[in-house]
Every structure is written in C-alpha cells, then in structure tokens.
GURO-878297 format. One record per atom (N, C-alpha, C, O, CB): residue number from 1; residue in three letters; x, y, z. Coordinates in nm, 3 decimals. Each point is the difference from the previous one (the first is absolute). Glycine has a CB too. Example, Ala and Ser with C-alpha at 12.3 -4.5 7.8 and 13.67 -1.06 7.14 Angstrom:
BEGIN
<num=1 residu=ALA px=1.319 py=-0.569 pz=0.780>
<num=1 residu=ALA px=-0.089 py=0.119 pz=0.000>
<num=1 residu=ALA px=0.090 py=0.120 pz=0.000>
<num=1 residu=ALA px=0.104 py=-0.002 pz=0.066>
<num=1 residu=ALA px=-0.293 py=-0.115 pz=0.059>
<num=2 residu=SER px=0.154 py=0.222 pz=-0.197>
<num=2 residu=SER px=0.082 py=0.119 pz=0.006>
<num=2 residu=SER px=-0.077 py=0.109 pz=0.073>
<num=2 residu=SER px=0.051 py=0.111 pz=0.017>
<num=2 residu=SER px=0.067 py=-0.174 pz=-0.232>
REM end
This chain:
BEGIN
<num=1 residu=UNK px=3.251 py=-1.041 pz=-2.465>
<num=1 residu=UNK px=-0.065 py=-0.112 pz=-0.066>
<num=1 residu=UNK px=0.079 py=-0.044 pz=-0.124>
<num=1 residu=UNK px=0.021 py=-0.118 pz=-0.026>
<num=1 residu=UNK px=-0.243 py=0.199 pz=0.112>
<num=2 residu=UNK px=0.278 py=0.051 pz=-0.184>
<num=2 residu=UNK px=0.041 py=-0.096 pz=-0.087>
<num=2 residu=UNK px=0.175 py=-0.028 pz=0.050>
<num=2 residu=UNK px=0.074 py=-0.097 pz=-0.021>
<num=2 residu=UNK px=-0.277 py=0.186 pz=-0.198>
<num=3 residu=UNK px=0.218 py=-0.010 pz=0.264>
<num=3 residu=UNK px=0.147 py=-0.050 pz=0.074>
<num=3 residu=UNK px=-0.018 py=-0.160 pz=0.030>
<num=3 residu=UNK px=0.066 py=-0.085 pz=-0.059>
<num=3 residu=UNK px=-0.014 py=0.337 pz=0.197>
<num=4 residu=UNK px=-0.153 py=-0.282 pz=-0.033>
<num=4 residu=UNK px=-0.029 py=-0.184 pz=0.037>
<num=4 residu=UNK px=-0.010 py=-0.062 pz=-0.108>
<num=4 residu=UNK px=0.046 py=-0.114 pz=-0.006>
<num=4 residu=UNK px=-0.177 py=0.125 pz=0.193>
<num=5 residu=UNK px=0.064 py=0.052 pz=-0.311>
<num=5 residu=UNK px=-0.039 py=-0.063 pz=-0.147>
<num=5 residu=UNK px=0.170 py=-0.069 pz=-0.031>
<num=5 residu=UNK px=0.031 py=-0.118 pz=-0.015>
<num=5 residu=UNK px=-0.267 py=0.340 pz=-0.099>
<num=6 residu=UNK px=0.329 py=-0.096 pz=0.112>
<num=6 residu=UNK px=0.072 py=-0.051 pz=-0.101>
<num=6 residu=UNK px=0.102 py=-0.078 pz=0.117>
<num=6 residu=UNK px=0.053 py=-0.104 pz=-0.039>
<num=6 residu=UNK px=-0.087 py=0.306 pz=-0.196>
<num=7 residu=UNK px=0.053 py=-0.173 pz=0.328>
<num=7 residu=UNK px=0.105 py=-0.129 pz=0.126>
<num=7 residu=UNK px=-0.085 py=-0.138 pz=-0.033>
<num=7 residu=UNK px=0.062 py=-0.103 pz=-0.024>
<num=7 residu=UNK px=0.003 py=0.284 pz=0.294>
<num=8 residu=UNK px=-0.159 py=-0.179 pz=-0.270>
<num=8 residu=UNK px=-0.094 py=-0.150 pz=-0.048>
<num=8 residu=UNK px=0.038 py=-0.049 pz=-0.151>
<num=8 residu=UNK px=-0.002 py=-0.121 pz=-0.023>
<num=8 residu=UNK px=-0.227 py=0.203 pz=0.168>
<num=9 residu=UNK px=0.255 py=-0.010 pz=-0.225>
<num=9 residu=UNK px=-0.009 py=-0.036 pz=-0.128>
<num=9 residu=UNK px=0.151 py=-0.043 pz=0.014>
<num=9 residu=UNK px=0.043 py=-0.114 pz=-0.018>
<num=9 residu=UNK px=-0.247 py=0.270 pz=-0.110>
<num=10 residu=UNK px=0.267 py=-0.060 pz=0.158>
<num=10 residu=UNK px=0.180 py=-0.062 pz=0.026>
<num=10 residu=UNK px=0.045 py=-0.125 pz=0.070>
<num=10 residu=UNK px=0.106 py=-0.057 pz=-0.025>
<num=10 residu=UNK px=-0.066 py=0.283 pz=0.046>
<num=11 residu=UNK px=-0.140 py=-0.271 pz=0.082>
<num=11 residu=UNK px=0.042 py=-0.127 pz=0.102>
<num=11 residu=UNK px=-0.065 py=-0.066 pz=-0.125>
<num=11 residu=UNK px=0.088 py=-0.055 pz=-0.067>
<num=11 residu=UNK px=-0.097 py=0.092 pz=0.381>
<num=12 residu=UNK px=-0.075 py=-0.046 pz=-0.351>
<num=12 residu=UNK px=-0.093 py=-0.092 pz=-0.118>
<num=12 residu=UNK px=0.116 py=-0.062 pz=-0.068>
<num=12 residu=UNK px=0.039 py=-0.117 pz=0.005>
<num=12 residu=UNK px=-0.264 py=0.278 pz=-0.062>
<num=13 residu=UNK px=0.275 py=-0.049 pz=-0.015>
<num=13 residu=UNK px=0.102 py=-0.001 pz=-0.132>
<num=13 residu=UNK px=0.106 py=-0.085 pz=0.089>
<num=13 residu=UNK px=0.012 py=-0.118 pz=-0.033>
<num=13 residu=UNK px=-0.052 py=0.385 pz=-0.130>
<num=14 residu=UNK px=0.099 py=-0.234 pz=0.245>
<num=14 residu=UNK px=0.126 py=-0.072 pz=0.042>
<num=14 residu=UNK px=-0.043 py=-0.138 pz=0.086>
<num=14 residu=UNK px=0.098 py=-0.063 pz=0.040>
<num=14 residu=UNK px=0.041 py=0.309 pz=-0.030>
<num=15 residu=UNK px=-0.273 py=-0.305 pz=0.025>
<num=15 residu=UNK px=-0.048 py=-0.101 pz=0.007>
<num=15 residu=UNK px=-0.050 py=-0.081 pz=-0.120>
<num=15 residu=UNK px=-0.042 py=-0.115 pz=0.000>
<num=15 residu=UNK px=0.018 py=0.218 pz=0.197>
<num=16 residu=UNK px=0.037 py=-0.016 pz=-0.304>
<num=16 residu=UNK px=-0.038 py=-0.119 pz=-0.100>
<num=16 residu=UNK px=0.124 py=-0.004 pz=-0.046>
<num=16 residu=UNK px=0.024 py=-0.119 pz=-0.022>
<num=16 residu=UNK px=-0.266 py=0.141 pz=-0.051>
<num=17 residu=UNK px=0.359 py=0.060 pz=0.041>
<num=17 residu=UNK px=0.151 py=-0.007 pz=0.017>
<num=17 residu=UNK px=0.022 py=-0.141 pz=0.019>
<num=17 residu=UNK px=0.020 py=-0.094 pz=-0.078>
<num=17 residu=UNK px=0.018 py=0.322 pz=0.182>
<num=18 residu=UNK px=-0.049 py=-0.210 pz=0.071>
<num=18 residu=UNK px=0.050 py=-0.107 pz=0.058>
<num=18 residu=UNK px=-0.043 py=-0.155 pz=-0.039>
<num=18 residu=UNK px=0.083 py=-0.090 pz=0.007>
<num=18 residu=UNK px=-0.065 py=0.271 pz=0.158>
<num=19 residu=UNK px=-0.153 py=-0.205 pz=-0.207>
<num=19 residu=UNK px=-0.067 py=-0.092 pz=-0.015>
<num=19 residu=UNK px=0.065 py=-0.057 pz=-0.149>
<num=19 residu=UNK px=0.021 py=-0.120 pz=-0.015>
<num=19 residu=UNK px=-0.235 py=0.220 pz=0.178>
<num=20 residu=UNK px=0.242 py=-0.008 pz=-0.261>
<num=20 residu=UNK px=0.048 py=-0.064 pz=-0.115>
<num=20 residu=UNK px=0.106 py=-0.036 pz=-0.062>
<num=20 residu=UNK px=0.016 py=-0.060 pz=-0.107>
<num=20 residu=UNK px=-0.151 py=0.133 pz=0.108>
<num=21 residu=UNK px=0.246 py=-0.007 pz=0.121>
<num=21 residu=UNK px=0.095 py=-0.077 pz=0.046>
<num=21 residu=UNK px=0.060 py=-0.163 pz=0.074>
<num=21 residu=UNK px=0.091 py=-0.077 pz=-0.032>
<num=21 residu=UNK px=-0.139 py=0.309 pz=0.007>
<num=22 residu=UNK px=-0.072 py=-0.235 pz=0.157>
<num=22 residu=UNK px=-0.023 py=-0.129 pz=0.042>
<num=22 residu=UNK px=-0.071 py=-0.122 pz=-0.122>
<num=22 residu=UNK px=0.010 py=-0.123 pz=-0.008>
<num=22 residu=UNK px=-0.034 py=0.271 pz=0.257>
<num=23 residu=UNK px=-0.029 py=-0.074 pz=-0.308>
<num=23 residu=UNK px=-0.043 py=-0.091 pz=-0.131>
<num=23 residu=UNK px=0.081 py=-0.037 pz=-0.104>
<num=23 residu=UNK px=-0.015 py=-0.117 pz=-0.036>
<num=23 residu=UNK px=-0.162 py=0.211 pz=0.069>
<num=24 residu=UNK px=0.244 py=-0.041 pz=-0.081>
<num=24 residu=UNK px=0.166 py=-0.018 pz=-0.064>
<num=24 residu=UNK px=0.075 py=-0.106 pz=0.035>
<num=24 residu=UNK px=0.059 py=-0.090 pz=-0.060>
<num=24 residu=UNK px=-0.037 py=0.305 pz=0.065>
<num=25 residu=UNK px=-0.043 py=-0.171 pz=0.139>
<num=25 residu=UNK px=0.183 py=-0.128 pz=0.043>
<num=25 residu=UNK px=-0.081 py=-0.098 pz=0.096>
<num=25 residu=UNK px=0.067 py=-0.060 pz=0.083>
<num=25 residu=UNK px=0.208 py=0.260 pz=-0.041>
<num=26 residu=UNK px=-0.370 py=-0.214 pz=-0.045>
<num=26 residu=UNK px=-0.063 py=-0.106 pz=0.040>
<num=26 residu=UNK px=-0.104 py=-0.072 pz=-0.065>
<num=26 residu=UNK px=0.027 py=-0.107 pz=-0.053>
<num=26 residu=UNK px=0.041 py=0.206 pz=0.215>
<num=27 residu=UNK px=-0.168 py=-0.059 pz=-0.164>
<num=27 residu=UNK px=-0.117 py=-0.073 pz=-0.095>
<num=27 residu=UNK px=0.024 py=-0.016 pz=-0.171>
<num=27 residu=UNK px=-0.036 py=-0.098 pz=-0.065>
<num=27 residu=UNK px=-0.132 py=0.213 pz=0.253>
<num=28 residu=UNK px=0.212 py=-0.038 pz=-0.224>
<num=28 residu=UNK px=0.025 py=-0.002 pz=-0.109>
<num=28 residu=UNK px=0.176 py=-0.054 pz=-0.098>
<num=28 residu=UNK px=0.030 py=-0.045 pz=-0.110>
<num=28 residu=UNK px=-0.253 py=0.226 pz=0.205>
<num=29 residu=UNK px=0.310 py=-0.134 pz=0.056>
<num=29 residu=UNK px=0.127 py=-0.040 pz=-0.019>
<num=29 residu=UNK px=0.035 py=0.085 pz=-0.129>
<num=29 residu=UNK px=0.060 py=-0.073 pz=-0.079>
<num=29 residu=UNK px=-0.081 py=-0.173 pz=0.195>
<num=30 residu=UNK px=0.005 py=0.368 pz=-0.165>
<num=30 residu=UNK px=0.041 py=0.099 pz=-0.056>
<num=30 residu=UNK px=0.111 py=0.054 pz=0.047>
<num=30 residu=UNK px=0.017 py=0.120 pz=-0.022>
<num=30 residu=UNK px=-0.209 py=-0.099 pz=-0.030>
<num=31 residu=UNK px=0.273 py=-0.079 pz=0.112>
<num=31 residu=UNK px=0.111 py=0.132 pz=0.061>
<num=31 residu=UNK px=0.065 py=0.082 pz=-0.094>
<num=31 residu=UNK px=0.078 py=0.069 pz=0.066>
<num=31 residu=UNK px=-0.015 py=-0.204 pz=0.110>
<num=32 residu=UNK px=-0.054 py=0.168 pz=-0.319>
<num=32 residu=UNK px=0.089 py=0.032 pz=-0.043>
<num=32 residu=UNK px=-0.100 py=0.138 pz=-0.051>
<num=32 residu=UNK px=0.030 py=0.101 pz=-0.063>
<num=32 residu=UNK px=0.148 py=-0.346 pz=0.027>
<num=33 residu=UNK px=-0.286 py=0.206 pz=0.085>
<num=33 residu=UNK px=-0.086 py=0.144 pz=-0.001>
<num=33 residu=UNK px=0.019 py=0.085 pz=0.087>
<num=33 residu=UNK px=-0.044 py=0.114 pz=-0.017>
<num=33 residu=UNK px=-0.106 py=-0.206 pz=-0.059>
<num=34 residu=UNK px=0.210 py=0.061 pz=0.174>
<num=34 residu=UNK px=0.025 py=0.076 pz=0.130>
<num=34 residu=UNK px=0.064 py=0.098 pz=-0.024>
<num=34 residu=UNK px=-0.020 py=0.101 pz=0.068>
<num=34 residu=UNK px=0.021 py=-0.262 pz=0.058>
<num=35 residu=UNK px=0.106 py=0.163 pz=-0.242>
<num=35 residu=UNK px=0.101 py=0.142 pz=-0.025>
<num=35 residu=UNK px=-0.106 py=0.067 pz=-0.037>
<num=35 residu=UNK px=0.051 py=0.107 pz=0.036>
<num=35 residu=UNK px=0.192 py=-0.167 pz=-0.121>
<num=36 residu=UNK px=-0.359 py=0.098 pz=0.041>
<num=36 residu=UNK px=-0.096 py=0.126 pz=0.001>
<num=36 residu=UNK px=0.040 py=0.077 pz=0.153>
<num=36 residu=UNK px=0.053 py=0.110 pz=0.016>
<num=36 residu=UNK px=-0.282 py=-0.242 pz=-0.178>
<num=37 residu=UNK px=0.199 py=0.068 pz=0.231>
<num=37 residu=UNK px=-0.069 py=0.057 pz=0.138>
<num=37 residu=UNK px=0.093 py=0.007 pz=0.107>
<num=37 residu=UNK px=-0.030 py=0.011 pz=0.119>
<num=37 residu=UNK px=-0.182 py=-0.107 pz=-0.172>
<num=38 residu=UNK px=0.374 py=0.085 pz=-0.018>
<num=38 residu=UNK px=0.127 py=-0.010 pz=0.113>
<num=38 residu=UNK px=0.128 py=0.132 pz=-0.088>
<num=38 residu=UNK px=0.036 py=0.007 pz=-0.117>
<num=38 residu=UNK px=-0.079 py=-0.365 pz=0.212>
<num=39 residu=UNK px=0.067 py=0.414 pz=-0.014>
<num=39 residu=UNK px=0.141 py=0.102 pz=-0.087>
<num=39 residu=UNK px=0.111 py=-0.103 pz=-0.026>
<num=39 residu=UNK px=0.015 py=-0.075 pz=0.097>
<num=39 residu=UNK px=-0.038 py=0.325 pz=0.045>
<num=40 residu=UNK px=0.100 py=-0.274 pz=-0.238>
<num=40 residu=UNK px=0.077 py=-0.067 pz=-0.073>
<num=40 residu=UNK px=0.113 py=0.023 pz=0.121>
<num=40 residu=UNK px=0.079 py=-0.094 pz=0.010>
<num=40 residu=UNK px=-0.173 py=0.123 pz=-0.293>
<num=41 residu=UNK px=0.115 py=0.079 pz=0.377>
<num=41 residu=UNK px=0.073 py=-0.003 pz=0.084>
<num=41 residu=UNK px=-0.007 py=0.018 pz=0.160>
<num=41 residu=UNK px=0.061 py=0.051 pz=0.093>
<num=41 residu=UNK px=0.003 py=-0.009 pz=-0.300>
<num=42 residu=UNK px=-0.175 py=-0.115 pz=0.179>
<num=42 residu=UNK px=-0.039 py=-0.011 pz=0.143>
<num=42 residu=UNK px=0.087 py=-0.068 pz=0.086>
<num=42 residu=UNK px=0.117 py=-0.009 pz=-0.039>
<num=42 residu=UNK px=-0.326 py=0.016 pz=-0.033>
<num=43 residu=UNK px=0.174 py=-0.067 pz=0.197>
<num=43 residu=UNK px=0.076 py=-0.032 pz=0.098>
<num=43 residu=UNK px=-0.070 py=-0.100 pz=0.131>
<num=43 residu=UNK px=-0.014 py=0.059 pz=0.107>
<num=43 residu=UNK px=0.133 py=0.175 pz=-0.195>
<num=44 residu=UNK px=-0.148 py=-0.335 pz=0.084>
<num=44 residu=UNK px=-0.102 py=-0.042 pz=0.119>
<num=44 residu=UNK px=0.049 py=-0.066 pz=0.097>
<num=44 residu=UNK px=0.104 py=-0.051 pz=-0.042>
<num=44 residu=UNK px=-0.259 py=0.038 pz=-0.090>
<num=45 residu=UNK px=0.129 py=-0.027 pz=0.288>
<num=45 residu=UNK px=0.067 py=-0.093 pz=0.079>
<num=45 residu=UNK px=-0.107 py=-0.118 pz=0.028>
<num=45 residu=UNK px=-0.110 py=0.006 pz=0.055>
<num=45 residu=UNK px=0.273 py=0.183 pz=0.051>
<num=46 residu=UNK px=-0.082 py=-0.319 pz=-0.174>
<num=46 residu=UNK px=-0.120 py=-0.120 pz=0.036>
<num=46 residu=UNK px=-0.006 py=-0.061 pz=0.176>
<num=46 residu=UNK px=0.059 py=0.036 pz=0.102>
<num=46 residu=UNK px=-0.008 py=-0.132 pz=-0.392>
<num=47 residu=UNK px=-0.121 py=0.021 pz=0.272>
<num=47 residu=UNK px=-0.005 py=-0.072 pz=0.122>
<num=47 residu=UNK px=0.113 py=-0.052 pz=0.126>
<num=47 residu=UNK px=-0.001 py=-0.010 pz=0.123>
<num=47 residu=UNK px=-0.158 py=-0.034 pz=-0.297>
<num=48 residu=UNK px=0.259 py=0.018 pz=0.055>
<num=48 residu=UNK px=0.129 py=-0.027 pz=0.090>
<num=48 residu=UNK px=0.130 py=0.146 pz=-0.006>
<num=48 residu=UNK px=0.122 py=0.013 pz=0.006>
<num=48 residu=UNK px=-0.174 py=-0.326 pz=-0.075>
<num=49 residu=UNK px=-0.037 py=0.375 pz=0.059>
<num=49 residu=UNK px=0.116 py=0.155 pz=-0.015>
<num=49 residu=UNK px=0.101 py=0.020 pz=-0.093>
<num=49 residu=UNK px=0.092 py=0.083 pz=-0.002>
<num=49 residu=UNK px=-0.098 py=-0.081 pz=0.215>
<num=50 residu=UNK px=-0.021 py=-0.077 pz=-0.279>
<num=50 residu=UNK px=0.076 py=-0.011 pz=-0.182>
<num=50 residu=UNK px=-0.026 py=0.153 pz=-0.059>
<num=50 residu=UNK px=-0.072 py=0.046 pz=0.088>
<num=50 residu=UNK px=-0.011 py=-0.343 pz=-0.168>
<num=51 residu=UNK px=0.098 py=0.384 pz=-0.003>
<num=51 residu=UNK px=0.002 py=0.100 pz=-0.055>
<num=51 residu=UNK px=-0.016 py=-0.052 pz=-0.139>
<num=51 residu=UNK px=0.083 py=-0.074 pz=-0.054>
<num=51 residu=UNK px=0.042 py=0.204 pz=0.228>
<num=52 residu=UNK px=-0.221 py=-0.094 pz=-0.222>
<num=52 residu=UNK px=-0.043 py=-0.058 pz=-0.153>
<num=52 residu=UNK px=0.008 py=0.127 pz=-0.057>
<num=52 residu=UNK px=-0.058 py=0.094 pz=0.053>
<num=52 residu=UNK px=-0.110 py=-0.301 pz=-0.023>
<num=53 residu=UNK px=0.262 py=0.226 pz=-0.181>
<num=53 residu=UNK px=0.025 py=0.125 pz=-0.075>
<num=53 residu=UNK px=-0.010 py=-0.006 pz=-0.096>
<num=53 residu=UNK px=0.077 py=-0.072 pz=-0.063>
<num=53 residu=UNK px=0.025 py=0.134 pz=0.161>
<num=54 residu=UNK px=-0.201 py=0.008 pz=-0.160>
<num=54 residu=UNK px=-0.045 py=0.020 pz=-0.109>
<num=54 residu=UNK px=-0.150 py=-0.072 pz=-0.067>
<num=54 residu=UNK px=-0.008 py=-0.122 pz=0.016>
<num=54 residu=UNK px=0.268 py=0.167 pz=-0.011>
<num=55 residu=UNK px=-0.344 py=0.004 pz=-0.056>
<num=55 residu=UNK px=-0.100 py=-0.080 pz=-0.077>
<num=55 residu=UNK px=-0.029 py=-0.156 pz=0.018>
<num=55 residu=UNK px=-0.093 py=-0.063 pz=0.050>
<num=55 residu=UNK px=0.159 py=0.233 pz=-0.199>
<num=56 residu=UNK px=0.093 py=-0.214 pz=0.069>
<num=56 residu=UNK px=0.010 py=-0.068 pz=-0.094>
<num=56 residu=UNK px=0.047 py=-0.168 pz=0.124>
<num=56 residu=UNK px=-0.023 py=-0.118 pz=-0.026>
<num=56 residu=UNK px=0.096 py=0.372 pz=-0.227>
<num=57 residu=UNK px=-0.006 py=-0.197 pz=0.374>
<num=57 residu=UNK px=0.015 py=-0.082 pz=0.093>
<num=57 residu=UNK px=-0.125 py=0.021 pz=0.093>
<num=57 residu=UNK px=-0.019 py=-0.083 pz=0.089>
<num=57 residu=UNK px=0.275 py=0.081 pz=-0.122>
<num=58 residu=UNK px=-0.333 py=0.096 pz=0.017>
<num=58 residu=UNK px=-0.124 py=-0.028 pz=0.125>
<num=58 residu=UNK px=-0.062 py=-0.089 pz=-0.098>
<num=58 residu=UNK px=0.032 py=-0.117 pz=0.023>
<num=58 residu=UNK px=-0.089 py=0.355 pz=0.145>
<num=59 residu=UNK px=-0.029 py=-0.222 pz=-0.284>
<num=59 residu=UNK px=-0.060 py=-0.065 pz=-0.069>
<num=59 residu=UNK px=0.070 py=-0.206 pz=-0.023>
<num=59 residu=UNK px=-0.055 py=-0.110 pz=0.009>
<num=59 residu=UNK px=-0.014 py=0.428 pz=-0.111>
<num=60 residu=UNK px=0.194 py=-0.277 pz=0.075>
<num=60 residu=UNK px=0.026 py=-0.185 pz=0.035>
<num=60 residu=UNK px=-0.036 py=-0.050 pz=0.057>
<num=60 residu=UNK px=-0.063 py=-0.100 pz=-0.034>
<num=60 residu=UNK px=0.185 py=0.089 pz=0.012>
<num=61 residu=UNK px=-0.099 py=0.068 pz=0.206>
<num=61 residu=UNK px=0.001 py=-0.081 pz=0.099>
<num=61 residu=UNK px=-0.186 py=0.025 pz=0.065>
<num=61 residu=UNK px=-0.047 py=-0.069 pz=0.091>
<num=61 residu=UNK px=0.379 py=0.092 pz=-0.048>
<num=62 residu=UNK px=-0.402 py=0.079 pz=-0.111>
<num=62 residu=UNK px=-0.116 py=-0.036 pz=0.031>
<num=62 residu=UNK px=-0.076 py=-0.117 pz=-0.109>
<num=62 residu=UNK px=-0.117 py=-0.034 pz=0.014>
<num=62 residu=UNK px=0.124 py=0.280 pz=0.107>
<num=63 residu=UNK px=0.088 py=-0.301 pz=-0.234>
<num=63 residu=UNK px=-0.030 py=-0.099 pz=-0.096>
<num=63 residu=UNK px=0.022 py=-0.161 pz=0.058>
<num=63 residu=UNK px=-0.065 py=-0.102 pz=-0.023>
<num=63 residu=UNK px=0.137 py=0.296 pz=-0.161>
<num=64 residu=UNK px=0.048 py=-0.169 pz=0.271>
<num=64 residu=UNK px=0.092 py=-0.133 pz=0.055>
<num=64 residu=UNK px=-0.118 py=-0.012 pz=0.128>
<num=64 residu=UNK px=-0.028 py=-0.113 pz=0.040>
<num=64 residu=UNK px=0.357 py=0.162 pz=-0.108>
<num=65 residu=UNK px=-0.383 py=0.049 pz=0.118>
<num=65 residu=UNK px=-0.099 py=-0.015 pz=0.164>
<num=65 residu=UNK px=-0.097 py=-0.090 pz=-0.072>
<num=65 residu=UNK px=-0.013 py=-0.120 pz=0.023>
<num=65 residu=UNK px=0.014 py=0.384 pz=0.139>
<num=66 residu=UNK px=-0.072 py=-0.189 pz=-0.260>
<num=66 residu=UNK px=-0.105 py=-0.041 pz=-0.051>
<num=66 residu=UNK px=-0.013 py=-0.175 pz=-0.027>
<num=66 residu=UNK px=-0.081 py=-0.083 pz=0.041>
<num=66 residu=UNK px=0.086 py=0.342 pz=-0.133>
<num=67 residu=UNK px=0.157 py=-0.274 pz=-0.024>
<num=67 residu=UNK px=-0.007 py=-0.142 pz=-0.014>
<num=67 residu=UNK px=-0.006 py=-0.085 pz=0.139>
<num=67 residu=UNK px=-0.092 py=-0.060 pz=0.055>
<num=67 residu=UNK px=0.220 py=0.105 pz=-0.277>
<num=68 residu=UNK px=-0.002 py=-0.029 pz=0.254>
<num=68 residu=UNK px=-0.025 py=-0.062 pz=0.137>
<num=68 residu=UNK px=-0.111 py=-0.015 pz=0.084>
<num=68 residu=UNK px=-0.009 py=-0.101 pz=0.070>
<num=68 residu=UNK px=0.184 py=0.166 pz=-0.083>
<num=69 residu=UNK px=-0.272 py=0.032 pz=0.014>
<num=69 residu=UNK px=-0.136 py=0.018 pz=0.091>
<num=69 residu=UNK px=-0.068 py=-0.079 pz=-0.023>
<num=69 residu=UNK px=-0.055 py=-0.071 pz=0.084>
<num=69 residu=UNK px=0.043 py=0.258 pz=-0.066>
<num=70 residu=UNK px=-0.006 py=-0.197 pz=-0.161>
<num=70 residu=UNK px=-0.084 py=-0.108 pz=-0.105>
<num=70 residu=UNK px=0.078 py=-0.129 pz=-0.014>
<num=70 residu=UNK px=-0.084 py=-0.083 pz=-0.036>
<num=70 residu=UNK px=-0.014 py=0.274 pz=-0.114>
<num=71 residu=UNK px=0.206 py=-0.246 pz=0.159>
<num=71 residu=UNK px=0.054 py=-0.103 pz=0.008>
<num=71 residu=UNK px=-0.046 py=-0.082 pz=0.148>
<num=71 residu=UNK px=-0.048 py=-0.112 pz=0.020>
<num=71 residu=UNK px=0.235 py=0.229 pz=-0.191>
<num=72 residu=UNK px=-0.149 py=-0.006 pz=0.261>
<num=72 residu=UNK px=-0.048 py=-0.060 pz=0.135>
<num=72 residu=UNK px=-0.158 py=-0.031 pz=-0.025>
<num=72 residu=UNK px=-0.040 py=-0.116 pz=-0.005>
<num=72 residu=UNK px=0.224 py=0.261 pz=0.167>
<num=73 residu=UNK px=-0.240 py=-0.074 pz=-0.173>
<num=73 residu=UNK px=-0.177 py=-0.009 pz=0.012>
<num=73 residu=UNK px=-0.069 py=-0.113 pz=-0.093>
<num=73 residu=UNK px=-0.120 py=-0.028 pz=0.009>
<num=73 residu=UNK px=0.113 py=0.298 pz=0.029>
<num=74 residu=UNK px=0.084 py=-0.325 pz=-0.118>
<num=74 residu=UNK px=0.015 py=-0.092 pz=-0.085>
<num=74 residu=UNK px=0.005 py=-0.125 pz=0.054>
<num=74 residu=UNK px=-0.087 py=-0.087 pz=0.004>
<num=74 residu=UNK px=0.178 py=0.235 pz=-0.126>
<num=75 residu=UNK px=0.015 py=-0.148 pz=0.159>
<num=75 residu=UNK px=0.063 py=-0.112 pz=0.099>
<num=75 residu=UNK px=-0.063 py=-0.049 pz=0.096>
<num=75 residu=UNK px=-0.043 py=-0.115 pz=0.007>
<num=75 residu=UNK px=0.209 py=0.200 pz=-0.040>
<num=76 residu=UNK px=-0.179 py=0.041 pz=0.153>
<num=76 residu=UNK px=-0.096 py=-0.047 pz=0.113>
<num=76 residu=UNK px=-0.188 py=-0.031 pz=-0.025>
<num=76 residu=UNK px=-0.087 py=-0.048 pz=0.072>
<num=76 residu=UNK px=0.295 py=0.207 pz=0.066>
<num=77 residu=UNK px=-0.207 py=-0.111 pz=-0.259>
<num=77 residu=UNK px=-0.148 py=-0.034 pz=-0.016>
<num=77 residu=UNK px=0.011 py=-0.145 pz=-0.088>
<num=77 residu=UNK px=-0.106 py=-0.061 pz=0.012>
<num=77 residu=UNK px=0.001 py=0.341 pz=-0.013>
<num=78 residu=UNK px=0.172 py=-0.331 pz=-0.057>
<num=78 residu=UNK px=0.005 py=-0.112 pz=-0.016>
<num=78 residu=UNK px=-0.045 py=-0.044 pz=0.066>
<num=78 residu=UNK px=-0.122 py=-0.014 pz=0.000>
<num=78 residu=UNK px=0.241 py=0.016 pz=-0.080>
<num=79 residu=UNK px=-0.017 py=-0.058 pz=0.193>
<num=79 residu=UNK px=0.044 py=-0.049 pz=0.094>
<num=79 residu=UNK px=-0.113 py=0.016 pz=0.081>
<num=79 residu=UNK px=-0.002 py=-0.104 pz=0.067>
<num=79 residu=UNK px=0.234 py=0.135 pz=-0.110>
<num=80 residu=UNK px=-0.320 py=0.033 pz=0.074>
<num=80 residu=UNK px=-0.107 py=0.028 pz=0.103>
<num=80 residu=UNK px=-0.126 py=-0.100 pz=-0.121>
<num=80 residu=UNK px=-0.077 py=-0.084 pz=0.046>
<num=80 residu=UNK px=0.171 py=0.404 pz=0.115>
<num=81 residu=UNK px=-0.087 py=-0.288 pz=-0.302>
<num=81 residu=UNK px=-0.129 py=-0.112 pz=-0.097>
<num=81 residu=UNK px=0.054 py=-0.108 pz=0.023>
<num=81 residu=UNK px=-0.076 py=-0.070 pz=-0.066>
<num=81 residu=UNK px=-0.004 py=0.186 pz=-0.140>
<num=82 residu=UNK px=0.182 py=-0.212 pz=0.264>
<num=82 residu=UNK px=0.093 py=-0.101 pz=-0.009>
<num=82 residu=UNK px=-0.056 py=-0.087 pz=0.130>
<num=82 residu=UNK px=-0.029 py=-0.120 pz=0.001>
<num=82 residu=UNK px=0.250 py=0.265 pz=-0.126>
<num=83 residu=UNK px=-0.229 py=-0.039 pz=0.248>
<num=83 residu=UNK px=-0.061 py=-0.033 pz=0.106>
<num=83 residu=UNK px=-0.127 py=0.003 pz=0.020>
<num=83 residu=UNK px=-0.058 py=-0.020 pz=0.106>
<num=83 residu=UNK px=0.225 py=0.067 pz=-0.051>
<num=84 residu=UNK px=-0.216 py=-0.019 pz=-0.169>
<num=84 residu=UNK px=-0.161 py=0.018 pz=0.014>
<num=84 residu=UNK px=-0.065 py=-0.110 pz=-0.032>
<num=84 residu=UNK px=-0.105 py=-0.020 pz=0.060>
<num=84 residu=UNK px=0.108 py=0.235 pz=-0.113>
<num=85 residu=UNK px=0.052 py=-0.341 pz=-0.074>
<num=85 residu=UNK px=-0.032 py=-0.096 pz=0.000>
<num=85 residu=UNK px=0.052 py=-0.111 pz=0.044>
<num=85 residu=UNK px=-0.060 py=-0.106 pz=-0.012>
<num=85 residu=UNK px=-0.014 py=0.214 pz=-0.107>
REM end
C-alpha cells in the first residue's frame, strides 16, 4: 500500500513537471524559464532529426516554434473573422 502511495505521488510530481513546462513555452511564452527543468547539456532530436545541443539551443528553437505557432494562429484566425462578415 504505501509502496502504490509513493509510485502515485511520483507520476503526480512528474505530471505536474510536465504540465509547467507546457505552460512556459506555450501559454505563457516563458521559454527562458525552461533552463530550470532542462541540463545545460542536454541533447534532444526535433521533428526533422536535427540534434539540438545544449539548454540554450533547445530553449531557442522551442521560443522560434512558439512564435511561429502564434504568428500562424494569428493569421489564420484573422482571416477566418474576415470571412465571417
């Protein structure tokens, strides 16, 4: 029982982890908060098999997604109030 206690409390912790991360580089557009929660020498592979190294380049290019995401969503929602009247 408390063995289940504490595997629950750990998925918890690394689900609210996760959650206040997605809140950073998206809703909030904080990315530069992100070096808390990344090793300064980390290492990640994006979408197109690029190798992103270090912190300081994952954190950019999850800054550059972001703008862009929001530039697009910008745009096309215009464009959709534009057609509405």
């Amino acid at each position: 029982m408390i063995r289940n206690m504490k595997k629950f409390r750990i998925k918890q912790e690394i689900w609210e982890t996760i959650q206040v991360i997605n809140i950073f580089w998206t809703d909030e557009r904080k990315t530069e908060e992100l070096k808390d929660y990344f090793h300064k020498d980390m290492v990640a592979t994006d979408t197109d098999r690029k190798r992103l190294e270090t912190c300081g380049v994952f954190i950019a290019v999850c800054g550059a997604f972001t703008d862009y995401a929001l530039k697009r969503f910008t745009y096309r929602s215009s464009i959709a109030i534009y057609y509405e009247f």
